[in-house]
DSSP file (Angstrom, degrees, kcal/mol; ACC not computed):
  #  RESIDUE AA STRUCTURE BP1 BP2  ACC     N-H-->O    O-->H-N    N-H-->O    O-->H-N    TCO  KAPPA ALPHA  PHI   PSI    X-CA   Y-CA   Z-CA
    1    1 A X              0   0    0      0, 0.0     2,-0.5     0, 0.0    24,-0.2   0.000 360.0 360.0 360.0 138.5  -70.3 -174.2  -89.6
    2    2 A X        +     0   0    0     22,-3.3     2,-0.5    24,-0.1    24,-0.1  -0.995 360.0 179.9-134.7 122.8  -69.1 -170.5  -89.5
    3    3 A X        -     0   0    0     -2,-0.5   104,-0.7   102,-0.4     2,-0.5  -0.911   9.2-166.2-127.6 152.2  -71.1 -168.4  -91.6
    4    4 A X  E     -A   22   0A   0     18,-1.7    18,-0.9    -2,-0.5     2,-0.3  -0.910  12.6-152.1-122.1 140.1  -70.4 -164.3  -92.0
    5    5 A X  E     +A   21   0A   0     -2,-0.5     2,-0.2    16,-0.2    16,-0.2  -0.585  20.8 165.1-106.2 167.0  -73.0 -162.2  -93.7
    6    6 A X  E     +A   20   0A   0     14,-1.3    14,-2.1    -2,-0.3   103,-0.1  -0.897  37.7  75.4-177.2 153.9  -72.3 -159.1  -95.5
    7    7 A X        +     0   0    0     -2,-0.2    11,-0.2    12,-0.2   102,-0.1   0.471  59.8 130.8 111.0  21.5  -73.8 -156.6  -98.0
    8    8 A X        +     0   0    0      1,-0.1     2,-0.3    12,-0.1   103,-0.2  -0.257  24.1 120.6 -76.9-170.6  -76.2 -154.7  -95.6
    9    9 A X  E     -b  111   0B   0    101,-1.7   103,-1.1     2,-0.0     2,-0.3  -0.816  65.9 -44.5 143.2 -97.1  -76.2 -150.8  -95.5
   10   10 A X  E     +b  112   0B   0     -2,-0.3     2,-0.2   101,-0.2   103,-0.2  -0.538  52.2 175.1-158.3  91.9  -78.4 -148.2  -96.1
   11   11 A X  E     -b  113   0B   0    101,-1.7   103,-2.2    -2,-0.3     2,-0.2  -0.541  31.0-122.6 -96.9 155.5  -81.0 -147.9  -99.3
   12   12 A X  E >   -b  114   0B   0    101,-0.2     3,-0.9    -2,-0.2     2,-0.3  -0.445  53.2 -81.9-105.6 158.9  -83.7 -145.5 -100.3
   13   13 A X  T 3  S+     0   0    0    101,-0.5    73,-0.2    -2,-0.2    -1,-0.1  -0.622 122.3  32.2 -81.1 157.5  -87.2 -147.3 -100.8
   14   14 A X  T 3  S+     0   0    0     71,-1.4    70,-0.6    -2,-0.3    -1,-0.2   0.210 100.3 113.4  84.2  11.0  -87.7 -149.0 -104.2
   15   15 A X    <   -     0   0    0     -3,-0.9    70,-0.5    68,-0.2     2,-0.4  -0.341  55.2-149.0 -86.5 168.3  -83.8 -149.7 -104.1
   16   16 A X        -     0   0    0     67,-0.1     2,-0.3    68,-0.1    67,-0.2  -0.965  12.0-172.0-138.4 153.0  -82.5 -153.2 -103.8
   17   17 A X        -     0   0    0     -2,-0.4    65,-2.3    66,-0.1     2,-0.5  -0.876  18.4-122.0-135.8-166.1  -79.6 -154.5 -102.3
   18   18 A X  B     -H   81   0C   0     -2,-0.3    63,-0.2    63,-0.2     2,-0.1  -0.994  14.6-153.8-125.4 134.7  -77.8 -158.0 -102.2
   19   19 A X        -     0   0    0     61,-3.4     2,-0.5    -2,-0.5    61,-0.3  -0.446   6.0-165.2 -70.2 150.4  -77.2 -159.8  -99.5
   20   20 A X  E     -A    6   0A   0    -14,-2.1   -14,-1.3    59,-0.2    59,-0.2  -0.967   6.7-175.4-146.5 144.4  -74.2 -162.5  -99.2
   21   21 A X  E     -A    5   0A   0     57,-1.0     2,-0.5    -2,-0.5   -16,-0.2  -0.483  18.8-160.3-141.7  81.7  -74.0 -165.1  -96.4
   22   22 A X  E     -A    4   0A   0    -18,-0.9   -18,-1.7    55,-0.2    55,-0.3  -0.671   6.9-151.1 -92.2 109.7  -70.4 -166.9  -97.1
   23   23 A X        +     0   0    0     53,-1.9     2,-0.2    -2,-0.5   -20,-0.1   0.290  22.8 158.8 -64.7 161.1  -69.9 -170.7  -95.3
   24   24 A X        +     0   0    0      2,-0.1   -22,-3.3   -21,-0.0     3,-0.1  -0.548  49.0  55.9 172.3 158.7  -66.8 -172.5  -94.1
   25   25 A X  S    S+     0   0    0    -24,-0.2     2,-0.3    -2,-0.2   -22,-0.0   0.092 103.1  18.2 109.6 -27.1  -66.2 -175.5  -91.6
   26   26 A X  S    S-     0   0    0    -24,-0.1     2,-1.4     0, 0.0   -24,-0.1  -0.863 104.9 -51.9-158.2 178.7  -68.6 -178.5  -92.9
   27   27 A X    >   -     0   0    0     -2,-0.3     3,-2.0     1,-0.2     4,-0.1  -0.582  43.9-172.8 -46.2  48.7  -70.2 -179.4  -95.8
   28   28 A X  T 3  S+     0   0    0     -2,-1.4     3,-0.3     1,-0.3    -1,-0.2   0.288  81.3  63.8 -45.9 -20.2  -72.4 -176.6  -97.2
   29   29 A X  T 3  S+     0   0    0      1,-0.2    -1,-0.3    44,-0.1    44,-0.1   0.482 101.4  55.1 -83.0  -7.9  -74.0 -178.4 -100.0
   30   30 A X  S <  S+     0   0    0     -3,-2.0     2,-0.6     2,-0.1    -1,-0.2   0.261  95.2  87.5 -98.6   4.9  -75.7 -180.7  -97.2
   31   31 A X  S    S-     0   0    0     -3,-0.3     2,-0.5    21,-0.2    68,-0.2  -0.858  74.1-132.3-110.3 119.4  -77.2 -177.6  -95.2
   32   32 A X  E     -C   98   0B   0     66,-1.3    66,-3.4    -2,-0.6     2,-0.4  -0.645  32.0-151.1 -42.1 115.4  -80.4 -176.0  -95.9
   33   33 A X  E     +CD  97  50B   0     17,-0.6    17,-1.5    -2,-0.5     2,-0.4  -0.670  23.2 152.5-111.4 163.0  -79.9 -172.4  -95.9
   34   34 A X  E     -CD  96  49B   0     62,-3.0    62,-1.1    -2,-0.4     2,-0.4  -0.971  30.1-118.5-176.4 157.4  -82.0 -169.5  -95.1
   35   35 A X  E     +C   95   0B   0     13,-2.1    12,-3.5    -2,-0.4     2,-0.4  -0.732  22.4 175.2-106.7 133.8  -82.3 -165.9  -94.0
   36   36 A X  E     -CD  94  46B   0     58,-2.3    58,-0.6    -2,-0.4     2,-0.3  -0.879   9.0-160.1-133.4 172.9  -84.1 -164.1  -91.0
   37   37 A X  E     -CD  93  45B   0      8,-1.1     8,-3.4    -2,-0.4     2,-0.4  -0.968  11.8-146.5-151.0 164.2  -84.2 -160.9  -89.9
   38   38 A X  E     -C   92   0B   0     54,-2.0    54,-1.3    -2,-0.3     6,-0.2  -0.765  12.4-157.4-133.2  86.6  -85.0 -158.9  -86.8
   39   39 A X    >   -     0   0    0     -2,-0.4     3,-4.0     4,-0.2    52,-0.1  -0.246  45.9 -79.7 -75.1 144.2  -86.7 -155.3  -86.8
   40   40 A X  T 3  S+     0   0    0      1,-0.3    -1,-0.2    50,-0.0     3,-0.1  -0.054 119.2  11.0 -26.7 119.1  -86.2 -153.0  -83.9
   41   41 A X  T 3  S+     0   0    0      1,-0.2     2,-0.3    -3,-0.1    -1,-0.3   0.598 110.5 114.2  93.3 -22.9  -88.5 -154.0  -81.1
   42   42 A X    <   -     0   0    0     -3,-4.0     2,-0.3     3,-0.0    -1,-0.2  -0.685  68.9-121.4-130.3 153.6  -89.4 -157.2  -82.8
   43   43 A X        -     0   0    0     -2,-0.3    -4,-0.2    -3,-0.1     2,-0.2  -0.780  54.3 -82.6 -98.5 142.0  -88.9 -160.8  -82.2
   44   44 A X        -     0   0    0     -2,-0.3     2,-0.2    -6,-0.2    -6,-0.2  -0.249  52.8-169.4 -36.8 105.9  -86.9 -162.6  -85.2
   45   45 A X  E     -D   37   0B   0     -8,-3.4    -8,-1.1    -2,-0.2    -1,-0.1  -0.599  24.8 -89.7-113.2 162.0  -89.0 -163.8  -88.4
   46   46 A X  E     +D   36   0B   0    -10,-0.2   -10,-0.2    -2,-0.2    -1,-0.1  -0.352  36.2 170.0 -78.5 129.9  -88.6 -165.9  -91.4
   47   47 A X  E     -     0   0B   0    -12,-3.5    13,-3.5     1,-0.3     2,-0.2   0.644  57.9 -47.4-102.1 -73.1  -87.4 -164.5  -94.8
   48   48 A X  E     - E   0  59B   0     11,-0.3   -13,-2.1   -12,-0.1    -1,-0.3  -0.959  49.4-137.4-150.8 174.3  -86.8 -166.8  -97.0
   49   49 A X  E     -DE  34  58B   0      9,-2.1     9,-1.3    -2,-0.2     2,-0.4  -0.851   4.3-152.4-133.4 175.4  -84.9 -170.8  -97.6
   50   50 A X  E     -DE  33  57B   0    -17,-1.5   -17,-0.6    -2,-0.3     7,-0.2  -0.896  27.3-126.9-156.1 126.4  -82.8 -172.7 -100.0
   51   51 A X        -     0   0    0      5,-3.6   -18,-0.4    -2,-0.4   -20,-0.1  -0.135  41.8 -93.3 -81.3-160.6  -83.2 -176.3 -100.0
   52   52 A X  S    S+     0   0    0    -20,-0.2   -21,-0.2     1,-0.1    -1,-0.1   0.955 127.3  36.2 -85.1 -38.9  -79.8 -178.1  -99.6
   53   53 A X  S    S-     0   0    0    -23,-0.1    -1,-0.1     1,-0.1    20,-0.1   0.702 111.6-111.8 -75.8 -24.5  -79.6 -178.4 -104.1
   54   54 A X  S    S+     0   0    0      2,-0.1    -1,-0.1    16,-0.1    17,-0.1   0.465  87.1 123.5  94.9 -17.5  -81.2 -175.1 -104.6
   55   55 A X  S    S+     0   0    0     -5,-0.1     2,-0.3     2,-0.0    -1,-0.0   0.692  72.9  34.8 -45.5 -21.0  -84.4 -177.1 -106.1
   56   56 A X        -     0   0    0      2,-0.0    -5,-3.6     0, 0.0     2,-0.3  -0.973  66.5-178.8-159.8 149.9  -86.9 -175.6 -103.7
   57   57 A X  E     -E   50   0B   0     -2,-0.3     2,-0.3    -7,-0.2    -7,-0.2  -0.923   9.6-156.2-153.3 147.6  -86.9 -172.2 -102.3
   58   58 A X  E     -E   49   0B   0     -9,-1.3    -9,-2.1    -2,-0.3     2,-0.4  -0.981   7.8-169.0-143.0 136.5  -89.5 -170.6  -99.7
   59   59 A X  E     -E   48   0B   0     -2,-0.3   -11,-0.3   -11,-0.3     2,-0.2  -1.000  25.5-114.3-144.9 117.0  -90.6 -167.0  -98.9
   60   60 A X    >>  -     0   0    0    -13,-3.5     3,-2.7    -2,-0.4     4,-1.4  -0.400  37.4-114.5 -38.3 135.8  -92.5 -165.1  -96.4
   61   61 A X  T 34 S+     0   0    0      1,-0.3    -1,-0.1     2,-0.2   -14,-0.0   0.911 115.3  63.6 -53.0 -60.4  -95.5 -163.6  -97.8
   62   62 A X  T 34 S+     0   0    0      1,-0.2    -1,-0.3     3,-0.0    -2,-0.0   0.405 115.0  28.8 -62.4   9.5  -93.9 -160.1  -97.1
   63   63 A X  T <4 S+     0   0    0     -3,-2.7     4,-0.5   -16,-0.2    -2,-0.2   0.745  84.0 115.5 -85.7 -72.6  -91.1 -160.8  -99.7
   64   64 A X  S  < S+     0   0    0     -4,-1.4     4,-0.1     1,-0.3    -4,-0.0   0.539  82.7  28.0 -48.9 153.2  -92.4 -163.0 -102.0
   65   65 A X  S    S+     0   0    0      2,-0.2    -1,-0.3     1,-0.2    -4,-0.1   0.265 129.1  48.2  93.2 -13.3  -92.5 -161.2 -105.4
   66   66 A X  S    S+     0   0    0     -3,-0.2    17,-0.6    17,-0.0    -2,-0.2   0.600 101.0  61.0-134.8 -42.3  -89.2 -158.9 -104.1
   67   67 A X  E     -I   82   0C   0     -4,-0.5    15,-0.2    15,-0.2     2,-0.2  -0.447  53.0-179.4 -82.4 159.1  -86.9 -161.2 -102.8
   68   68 A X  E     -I   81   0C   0     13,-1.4    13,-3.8    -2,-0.1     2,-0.5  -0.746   8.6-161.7-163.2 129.4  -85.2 -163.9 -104.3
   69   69 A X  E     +I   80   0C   0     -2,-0.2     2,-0.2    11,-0.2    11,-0.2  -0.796  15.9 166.1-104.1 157.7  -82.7 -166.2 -102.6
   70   70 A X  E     -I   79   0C   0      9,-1.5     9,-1.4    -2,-0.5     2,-0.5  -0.860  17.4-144.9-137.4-173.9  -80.0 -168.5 -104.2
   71   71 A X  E     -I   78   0C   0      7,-0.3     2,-0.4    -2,-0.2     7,-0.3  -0.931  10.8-161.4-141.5 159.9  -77.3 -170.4 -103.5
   72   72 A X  E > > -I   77   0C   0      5,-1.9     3,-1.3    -2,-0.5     5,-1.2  -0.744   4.7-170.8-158.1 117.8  -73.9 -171.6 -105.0
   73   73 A X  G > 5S+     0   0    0     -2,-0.4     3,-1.1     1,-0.3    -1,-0.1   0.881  87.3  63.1 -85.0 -33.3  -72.4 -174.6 -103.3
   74   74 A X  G 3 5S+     0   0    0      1,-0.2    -1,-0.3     2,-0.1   -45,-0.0   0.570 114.3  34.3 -72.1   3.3  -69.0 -174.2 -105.2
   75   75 A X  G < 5S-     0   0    0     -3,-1.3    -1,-0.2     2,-0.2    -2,-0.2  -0.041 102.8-134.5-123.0  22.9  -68.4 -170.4 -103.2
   76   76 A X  T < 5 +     0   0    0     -3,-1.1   -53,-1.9   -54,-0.1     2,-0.2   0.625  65.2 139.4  63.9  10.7  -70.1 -172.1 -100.4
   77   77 A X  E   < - I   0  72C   0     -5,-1.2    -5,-1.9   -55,-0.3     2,-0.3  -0.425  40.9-162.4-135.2 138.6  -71.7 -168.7 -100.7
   78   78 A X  E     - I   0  71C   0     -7,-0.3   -57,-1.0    -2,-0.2     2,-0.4  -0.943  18.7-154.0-132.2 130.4  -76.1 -168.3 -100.2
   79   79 A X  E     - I   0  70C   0     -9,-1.4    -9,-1.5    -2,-0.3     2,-0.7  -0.893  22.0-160.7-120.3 133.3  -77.3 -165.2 -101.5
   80   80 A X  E     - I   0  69C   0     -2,-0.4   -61,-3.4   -61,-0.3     2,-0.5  -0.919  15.2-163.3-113.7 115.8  -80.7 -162.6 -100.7
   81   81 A X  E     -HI  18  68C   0    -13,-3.8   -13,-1.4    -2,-0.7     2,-0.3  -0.878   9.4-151.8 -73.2 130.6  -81.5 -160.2 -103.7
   82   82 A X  E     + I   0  67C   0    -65,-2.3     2,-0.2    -2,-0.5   -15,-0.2  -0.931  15.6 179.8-113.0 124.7  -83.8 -157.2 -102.6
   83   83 A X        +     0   0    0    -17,-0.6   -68,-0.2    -2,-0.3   -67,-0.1  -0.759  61.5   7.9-112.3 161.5  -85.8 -155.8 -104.9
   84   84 A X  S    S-     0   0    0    -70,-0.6    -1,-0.3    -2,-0.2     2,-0.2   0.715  88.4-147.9  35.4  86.7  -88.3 -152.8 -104.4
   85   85 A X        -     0   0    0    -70,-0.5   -71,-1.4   -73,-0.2     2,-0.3  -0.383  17.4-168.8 -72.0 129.3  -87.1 -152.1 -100.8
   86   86 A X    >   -     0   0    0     -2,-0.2     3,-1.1   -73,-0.2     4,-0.5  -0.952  30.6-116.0-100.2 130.5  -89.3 -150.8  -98.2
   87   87 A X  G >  S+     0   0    0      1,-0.3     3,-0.7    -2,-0.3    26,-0.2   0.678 114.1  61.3 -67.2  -5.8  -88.8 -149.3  -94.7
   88   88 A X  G 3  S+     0   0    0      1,-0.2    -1,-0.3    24,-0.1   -49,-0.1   0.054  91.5  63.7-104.3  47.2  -90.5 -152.0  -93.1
   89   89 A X  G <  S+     0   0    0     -3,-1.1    -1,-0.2    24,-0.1    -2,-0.2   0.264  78.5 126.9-108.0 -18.9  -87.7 -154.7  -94.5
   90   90 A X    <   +     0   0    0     -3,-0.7    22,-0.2    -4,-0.5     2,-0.2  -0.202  40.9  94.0 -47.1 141.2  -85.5 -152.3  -92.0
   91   91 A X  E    S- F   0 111B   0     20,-1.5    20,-3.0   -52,-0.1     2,-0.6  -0.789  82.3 -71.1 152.8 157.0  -83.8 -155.0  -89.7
   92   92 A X  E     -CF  38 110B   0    -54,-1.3   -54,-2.0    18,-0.2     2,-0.4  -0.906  43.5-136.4 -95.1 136.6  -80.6 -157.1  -89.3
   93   93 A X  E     -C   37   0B   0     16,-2.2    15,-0.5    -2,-0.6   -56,-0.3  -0.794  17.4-151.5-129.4  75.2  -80.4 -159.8  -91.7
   94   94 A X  E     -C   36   0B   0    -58,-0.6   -58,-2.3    -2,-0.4     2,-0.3  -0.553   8.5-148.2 -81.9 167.0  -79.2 -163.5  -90.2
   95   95 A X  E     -C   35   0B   0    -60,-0.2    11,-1.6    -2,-0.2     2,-0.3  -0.559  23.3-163.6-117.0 132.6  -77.6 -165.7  -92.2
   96   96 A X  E     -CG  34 105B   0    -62,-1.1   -62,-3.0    -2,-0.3     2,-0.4  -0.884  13.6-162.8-136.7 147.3  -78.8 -169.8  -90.9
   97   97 A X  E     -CG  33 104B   0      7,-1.8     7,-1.6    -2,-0.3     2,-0.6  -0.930  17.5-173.2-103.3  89.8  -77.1 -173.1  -91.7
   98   98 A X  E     +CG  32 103B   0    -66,-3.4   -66,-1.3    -2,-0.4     2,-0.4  -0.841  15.3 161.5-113.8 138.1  -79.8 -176.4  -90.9
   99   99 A X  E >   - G   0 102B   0      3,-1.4     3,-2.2    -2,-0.6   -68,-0.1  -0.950  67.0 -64.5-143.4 132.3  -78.8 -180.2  -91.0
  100  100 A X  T 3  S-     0   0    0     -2,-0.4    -1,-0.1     1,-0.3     0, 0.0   0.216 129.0  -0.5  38.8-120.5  -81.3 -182.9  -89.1
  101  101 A X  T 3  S+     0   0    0     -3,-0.1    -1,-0.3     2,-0.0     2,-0.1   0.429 118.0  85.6 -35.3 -33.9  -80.7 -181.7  -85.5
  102  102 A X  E <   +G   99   0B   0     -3,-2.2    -3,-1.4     2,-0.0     2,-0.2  -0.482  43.6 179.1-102.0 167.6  -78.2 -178.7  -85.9
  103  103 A X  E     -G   98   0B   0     -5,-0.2     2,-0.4    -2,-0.1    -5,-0.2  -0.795   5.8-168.0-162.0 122.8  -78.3 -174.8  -86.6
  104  104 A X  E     -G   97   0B   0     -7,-1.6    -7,-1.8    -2,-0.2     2,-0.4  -0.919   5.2-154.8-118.7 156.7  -76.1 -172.4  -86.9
  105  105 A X  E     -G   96   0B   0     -2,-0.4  -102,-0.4    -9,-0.2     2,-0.2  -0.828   8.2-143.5-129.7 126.0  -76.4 -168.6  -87.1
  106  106 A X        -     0   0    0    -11,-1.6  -102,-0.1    -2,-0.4     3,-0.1  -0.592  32.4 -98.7 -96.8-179.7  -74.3 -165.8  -88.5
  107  107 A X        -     0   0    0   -104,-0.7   -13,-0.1    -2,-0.2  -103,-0.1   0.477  60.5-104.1 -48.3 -30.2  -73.6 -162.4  -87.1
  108  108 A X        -     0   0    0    -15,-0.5     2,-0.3     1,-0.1    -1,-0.2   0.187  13.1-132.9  90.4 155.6  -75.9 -160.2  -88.9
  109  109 A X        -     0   0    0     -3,-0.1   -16,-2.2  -103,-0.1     2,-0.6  -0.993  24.7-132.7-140.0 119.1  -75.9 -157.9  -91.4
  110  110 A X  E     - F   0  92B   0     -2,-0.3  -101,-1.7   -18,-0.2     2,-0.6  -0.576  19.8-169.9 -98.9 133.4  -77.8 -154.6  -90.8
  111  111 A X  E     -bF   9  91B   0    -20,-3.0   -20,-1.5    -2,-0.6     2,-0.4  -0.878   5.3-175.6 -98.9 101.1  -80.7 -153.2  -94.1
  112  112 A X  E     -b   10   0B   0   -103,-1.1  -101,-1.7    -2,-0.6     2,-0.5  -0.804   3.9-170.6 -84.7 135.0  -81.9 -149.7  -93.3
  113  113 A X  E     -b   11   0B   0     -2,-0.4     2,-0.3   -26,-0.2  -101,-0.2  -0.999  10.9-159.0-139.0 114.4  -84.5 -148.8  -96.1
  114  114 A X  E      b   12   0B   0   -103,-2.2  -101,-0.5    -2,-0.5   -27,-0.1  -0.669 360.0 360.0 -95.8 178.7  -85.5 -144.7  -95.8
  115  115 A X              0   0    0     -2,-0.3  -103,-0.1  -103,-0.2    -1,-0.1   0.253 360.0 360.0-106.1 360.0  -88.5 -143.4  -97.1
């Protein structure tokens, strides 16, 4: 699976932006998808997941209420809306693909939130 992330850039706090994490290569509707990110300085943490149907969704505490991920298995496509933005969401923004044993990781997409 090769996945490319896009839609970072540069927000004021209380802004949102959307994030877009686009598939190709296997079977995307079988994958669990999900988001991480990685602040300066900081070891790589959990945002949020998308079950493989898009039935069940999961959030780190410090999203929850702000974020909201989805999915759309016909554009192969997983998506993070940001709402109400903060600087400490600043960080690059992976993209992961998980099935039984495998994981794969996009490139990153970097979210700067000023104050």
């Amino acid at each position: 699976v090769q996945l490319q992330a896009s839609g970072g850039g540069l927000v004021q706090a209380g802004g949102s932006l959307r994030l877009s994490c686009e598939a190709s290569g296997r079977t995307f509707s079988s994958y669990v998808m999900g988001w991480f990110r990685q602040a300066p300085g900081k070891e790589r943490e959990f945002v949020a997941a998308i079950s493989a149907s898009g039935g069940s969704t999961y959030y780190a505490d410090s999203v929850k209420g702000r974020f909201t991920i989805s999915r759309s298995n016909a554009k192969d496509t997983v998506y993070l809306q940001m709402n109400s933005l903060k600087p400490e969401d600043t960080a690059v923004y992976y993209c992961n693909a998980a099935r039984l044993f495998n994981t794969y990781w996009g490139q990153g997409t970097l979210v700067t939130v000023s104050s």
